[in-house]
C-alpha atoms as one frame of an Amber mdcrd trajectory, in Angstrom:
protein
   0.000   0.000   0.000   1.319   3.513  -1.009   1.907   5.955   1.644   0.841
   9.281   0.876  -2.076  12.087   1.933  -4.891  10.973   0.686  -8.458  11.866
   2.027 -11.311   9.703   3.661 -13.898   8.488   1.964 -17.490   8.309   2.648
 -17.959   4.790   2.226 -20.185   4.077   5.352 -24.340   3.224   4.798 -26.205
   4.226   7.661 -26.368   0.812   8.985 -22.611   0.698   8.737 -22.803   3.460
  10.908 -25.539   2.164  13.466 -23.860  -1.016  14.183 -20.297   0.261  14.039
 -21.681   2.412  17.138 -23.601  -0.722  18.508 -20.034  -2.632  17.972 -18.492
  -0.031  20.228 -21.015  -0.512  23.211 -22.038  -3.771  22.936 -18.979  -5.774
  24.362 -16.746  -6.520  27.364 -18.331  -4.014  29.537 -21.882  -6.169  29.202
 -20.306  -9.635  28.636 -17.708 -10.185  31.138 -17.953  -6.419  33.548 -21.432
  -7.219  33.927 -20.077  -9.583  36.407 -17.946  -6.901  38.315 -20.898  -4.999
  38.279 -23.515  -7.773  39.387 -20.775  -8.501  42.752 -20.703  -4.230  43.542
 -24.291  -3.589  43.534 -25.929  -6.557  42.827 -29.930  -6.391  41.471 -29.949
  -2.556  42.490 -27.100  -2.370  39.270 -29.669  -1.726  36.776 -30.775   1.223
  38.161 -26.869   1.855  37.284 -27.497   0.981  33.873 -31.046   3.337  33.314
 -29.500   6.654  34.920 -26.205   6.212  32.562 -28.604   5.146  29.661 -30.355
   8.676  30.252 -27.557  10.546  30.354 -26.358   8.497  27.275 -29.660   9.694
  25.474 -28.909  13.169  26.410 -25.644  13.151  24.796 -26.355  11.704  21.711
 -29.253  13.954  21.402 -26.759  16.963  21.410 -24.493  15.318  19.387 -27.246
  14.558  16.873 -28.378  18.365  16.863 -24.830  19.551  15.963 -24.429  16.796
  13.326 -27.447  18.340  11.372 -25.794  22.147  11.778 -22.108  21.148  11.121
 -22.281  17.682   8.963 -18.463  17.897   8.351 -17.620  17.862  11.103 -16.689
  14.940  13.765 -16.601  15.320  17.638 -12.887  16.502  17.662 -13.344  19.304
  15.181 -16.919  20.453  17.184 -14.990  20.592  20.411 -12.111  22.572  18.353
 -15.007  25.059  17.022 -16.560  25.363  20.426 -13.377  25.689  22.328 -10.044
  25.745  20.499  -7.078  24.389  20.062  -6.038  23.562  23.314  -9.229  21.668
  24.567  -9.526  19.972  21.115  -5.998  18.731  22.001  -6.787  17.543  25.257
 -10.398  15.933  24.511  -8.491  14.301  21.016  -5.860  12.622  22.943  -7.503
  11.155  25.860 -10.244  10.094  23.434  -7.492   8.258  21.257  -6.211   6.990
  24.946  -9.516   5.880  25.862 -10.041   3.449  23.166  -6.514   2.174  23.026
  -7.268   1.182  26.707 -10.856  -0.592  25.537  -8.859  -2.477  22.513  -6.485
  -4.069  25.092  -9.227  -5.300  27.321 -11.497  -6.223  24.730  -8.272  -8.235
  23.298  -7.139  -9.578  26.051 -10.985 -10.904  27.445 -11.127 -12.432  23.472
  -7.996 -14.246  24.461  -9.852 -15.441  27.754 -13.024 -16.673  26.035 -10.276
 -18.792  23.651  -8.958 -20.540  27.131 -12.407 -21.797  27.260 -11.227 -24.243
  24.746  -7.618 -24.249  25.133  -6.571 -24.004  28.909  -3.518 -24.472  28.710
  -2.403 -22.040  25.955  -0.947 -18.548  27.626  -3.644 -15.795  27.605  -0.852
 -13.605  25.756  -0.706 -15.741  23.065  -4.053 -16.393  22.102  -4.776 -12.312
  22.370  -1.983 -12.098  19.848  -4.213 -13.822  17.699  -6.921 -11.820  18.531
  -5.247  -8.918  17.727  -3.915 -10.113  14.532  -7.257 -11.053  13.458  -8.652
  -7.013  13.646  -6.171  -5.261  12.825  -6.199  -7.324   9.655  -9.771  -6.266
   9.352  -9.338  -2.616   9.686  -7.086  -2.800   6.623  -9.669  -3.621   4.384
 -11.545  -0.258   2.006 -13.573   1.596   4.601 -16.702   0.366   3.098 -15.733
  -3.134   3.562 -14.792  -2.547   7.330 -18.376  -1.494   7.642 -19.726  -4.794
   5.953 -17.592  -6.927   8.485 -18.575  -4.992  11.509 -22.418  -4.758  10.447
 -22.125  -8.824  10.413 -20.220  -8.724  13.631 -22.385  -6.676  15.386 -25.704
  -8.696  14.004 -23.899 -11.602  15.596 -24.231 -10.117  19.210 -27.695  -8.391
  18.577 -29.119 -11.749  17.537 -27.345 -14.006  20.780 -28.974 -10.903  22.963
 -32.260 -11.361  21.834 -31.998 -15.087  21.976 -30.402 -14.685  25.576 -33.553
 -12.162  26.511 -36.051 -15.053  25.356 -34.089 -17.823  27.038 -33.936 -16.527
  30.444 -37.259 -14.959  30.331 -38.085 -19.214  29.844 -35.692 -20.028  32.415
 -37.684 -18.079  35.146 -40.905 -18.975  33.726 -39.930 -22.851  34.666 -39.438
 -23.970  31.519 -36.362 -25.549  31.655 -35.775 -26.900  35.587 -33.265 -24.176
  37.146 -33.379 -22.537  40.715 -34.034 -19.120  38.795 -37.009 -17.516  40.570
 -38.274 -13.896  40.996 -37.302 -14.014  44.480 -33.522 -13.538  43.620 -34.010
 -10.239  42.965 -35.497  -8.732  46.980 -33.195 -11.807  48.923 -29.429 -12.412
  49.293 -29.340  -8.666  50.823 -32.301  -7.369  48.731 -32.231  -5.258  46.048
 -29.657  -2.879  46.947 -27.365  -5.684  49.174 -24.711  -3.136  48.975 -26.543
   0.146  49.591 -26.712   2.949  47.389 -22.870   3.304  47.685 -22.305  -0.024
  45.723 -24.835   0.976  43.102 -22.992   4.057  42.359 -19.333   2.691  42.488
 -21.472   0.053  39.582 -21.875   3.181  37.513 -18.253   3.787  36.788 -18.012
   0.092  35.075 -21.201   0.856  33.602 -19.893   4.432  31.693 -16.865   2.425
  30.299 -20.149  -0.280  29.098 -21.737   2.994  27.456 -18.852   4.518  25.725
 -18.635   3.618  22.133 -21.729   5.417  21.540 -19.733   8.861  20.279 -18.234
   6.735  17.738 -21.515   8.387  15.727 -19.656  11.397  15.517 -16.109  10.250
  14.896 -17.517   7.822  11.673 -19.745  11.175  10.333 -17.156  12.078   7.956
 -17.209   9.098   6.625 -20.729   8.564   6.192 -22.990   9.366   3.123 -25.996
  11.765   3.241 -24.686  12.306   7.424 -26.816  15.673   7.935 -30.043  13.168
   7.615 -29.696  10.342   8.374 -27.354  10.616  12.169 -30.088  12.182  13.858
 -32.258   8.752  12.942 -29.426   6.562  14.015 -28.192   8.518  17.392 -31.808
   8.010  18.232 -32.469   4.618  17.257 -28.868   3.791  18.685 -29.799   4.718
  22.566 -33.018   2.870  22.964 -31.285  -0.544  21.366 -28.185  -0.353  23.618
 -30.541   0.283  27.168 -32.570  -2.411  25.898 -30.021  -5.000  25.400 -28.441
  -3.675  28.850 -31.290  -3.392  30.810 -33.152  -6.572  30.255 -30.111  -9.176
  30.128 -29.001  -7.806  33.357 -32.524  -8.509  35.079 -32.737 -12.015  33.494
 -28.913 -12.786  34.839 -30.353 -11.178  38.557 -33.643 -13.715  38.450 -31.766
 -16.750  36.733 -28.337 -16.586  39.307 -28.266 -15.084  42.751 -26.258 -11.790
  42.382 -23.645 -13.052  45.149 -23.158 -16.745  43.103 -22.145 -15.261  39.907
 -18.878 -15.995  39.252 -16.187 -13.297  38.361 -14.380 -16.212  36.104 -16.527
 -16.844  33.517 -18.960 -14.441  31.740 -22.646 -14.624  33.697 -23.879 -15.254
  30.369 -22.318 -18.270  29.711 -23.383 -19.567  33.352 -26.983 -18.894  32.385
 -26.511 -20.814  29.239 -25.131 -23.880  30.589 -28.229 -23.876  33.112 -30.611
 -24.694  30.244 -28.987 -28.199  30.011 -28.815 -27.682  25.824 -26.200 -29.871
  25.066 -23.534 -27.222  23.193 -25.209 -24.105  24.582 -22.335 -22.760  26.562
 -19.741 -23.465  23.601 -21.722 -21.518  21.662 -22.445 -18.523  23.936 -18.790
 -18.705  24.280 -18.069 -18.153  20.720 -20.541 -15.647  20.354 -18.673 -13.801
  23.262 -15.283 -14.420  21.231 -17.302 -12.409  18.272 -18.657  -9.887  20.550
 -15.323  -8.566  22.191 -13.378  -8.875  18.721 -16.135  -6.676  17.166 -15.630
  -4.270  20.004 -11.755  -4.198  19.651 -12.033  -3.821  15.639 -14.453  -0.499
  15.918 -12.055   0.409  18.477  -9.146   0.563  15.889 -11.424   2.523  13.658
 -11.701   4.875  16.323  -7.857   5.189  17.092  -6.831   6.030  13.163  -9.773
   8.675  12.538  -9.018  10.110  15.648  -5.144  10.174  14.869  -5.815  11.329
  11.553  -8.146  14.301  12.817  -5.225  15.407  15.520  -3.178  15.225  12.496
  -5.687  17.667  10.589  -5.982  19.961  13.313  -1.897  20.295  14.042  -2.195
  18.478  17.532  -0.718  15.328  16.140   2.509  14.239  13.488   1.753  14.825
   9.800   2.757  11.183   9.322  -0.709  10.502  10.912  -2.544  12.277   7.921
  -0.848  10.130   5.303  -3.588   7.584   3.693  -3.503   4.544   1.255  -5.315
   5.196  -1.946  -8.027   3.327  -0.792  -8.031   6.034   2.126  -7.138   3.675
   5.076  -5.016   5.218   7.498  -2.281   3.269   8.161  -0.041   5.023  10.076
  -2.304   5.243  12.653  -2.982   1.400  12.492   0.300   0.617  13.097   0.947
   2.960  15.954  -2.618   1.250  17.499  -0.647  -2.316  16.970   2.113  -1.183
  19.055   0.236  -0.204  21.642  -1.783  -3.335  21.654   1.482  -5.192  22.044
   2.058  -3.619  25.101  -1.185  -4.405  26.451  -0.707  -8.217  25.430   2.907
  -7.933  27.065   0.833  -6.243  30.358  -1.397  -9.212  30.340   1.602 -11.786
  30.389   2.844  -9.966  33.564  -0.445  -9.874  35.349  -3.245 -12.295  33.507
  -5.459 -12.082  36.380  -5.813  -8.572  37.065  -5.247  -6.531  33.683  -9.131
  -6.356  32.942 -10.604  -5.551  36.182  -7.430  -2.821  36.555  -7.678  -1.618
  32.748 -11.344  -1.549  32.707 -11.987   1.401  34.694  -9.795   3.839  32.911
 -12.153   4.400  29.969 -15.072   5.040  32.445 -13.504   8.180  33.360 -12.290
   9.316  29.695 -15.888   8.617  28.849 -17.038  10.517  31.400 -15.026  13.537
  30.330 -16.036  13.311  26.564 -19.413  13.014  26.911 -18.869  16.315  29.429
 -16.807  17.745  26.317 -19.644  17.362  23.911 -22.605  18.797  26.427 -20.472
  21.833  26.888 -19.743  22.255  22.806 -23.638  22.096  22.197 -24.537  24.695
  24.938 -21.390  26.824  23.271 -22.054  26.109  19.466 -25.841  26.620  19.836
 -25.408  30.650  19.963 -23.572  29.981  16.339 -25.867  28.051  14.237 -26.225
  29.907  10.862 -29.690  27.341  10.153 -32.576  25.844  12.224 -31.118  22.637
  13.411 -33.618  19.793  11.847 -32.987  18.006  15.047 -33.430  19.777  18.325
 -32.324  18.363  21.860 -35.792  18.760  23.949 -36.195  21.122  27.157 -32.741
  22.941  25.890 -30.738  24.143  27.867 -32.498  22.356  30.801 -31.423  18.688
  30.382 -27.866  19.530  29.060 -26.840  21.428  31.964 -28.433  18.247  33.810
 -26.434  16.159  31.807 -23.046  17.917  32.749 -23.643  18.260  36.401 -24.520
  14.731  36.887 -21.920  13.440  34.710 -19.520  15.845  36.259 -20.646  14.592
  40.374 -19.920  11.418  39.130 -16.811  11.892  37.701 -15.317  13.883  41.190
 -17.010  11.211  43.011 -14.667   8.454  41.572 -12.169   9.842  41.863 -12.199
  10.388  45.670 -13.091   6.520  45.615 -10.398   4.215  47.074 -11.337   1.469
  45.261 -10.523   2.990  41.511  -6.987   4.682  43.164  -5.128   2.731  40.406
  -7.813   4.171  37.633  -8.084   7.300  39.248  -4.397   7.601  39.283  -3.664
   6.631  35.863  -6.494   8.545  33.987  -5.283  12.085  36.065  -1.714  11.746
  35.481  -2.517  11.173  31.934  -4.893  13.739  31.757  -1.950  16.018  33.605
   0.241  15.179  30.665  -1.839  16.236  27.773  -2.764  19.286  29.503   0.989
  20.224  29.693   1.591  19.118  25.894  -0.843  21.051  25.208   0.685  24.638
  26.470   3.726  23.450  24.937   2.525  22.849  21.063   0.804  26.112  21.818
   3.380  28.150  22.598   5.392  26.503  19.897   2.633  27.018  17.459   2.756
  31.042  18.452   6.531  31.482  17.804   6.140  30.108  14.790   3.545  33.087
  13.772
């Protein structure tokens, strides 16, 4: 593949789009942290999942309002509109940190759903496979990428509905289980860890979430965006609280919160409970499918995020350079190193890299999704044309959205259980913020 500046091109249908953003959401955080967050709240966690589902709603909302006013742009360049350079460079970076973080974990757990079937090959190996497998992917013509990941994606949408029916038959005493409505007031009751372990759920939960903003980094490649984001952002929120929401009550009613086990995903446990002889191998591989997808639209999102830095002077040049076919490949490749380090983290510790890397993005998320409230409340004084898609009760529910997201943010922080994620995410947040006066200044003696 040639080397050279090239543009991207809008090769993404709207369901491209739609389940690229589903892909994002719809993976380690529900599959294997719904255990974590089962064991911190237990039943009282889905009241977790509806309050960051609303707030997820009102984000997208604003995001969808500014897609219709500025369709050329992505997130990055509305937070650089709204806010400048330095923000921009801030917001861009941690962003691209964010997902490099979810690529390792959803990586690595693919690697742990292989030891399913092969125990006694090393987890680092098998997520070198993993890893070899997507980034593969994401060097395919943008419109193909979106092909694969719209299959992908179908894949877990399908095994969630099937999972929603299965349990629902499970506690209706179709197939003999100990599942029974009861499960969800006894073993502690419904909030067996008070309100304090529902909200330390929510942190796990906002990493579950994020993916959802990959709406607005995929808009510049996406045909006919001005119309048809606003339909997907919309249709995007209600499919991802469903398919949170309901699993996570079935799992509760099927498996007393305190026995689900923190080794194996809760939904294989429920599948093997049905007795169907091959159900939990094939859960299993569905999980394998599920955390790959999540990894590959997580490479997507590292290279169009490099390559907008790039645009914007808060990243090398040699991150705007594109094939022909428009793939950007030096951001690929700097994505593959960094998921070699993550492998190489999770030959060290095998044990503990997921439950230690998985709270990182909750706070990145937390910070974007801050970012893009605060653009829309700033952007909204410049729109030049009636936005064809309004957020509702404006500027009532944004400012809602940022204070609440903004209480839970300090509140995790001064957490001592996420001191390692807390520590990580603010020295790296300390970092860009420094980088960022110095590629100022140096960008002002230049003028």
């Amino acid at each position: 593949m040639e080397k050279t500046h090239h543009d991207l091109q809008r090769g993404l249908l709207p369901r491209h789009v739609q389940f690229i953003a589903l892909a994002g959401m719809i993976g380690t955080g529900i599959f294997k942290g719904s255990s974590d967050t089962l064991n911190m709240a237990g039943p009282s966690v889905v009241i977790a999942y509806l309050i960051g589902g609303l707030l997820l709603f009102i984000v997208m909302a604003a995001l969808g309002e500014m897609a219709t006013v500025f369709p050329h742009l992505n997130v990055q360049l509305l937070i650089n509109k709204a806010f400048g350079f330095q923000l921009s460079f801030i917001v861009g970076w941690l962003y691209w940190f964010n997902w490099i973080i979810v690529i390792i974990v959803e990586i690595v757990a693919a690697g742990s759903f292989l030891q399913y079937w092969f125990p006694s090959v090393p987890l680092w190996l098998l997520s070198i496979l993993c890893a070899s497998v997507v980034i593969g992917i994401n060097l395919f013509q943008v419109k193909y990428y979106g092909e694969l990941e719209f299959w992908f994606a179908g894949i877990k949408i399908i095994t969630l509905i099937a999972f929603i029916i299965l349990g629902v038959l499970i506690l209706l005493g179709v197939f003999p289980s100990s599942a029974s409505f009861s499960n969800y007031t006894e073993h502690g009751g419904f909030f067996p860890q008070g309100i304090g372990g529902m909200l330390s759920a929510l942190l796990v939960v906002m990493f579950s979430y994020g993916g959802a903003e990959l709406i607005g980094v995929a808009v510049t490649e996406t045909k006919d965006s001005q119309r048809v984001i606003p339909k997907i952002i919309k249709g995007t929120v209600w499919r991802v609280i469903l398919f949170y929401v309901l699993p996570i009550l079935i799992i509760c009613g099927v498996i007393p919160w305190d026995q689900v086990s923190t080794e194996e995903s809760p939904f294989v446990q429920v599948f093997s409970l049905t007795g169907l002889p091959g159900a939990a191998d094939i859960m299993n591989f569905v999980l394998l499918t599920a955390v790959l997808s999540a990894a590959n639209s997580g490479i997507y999102a590292t290279s169009r995020t490099l390559y907008t830095l790039s645009q914007n002077g808060e990243a090398p040049k040699v991150f705007l350079r594109t094939t022909k076919k428009g793939i950007p490949l030096n951001g690929i490749f700097l994505t593959t190193f960094c998921i070699l380090v993550g492998v190489f983290l999770s030959y060290l510790t095998p044990d503990l890299i997921i439950s230690y890397l998985m709270a990182i993005p909750g706070f990145t998320v937390l910070l974007l999704w801050i970012s893009i409230c605060s653009a829309q409340l700033k952007l909204r004084k410049q729109y030049t044309d009636e936005p064809g898609f309004r957020v509702k009760w404006y500027p009532y529910t944004t400012i809602f959205a940022i204070i609440a997201l903004s209480f839970i943010f300090i509140a995790f922080i001064f957490n001592k259980q996420n001191i390692i994620g807390t520590t990580v995410c603010l020295v790296t947040v300390g970092i860009f913020i420094l980088l960022s006066f110095v590629i100022k200044h140096k960008k002002a003696a230049k003028k």
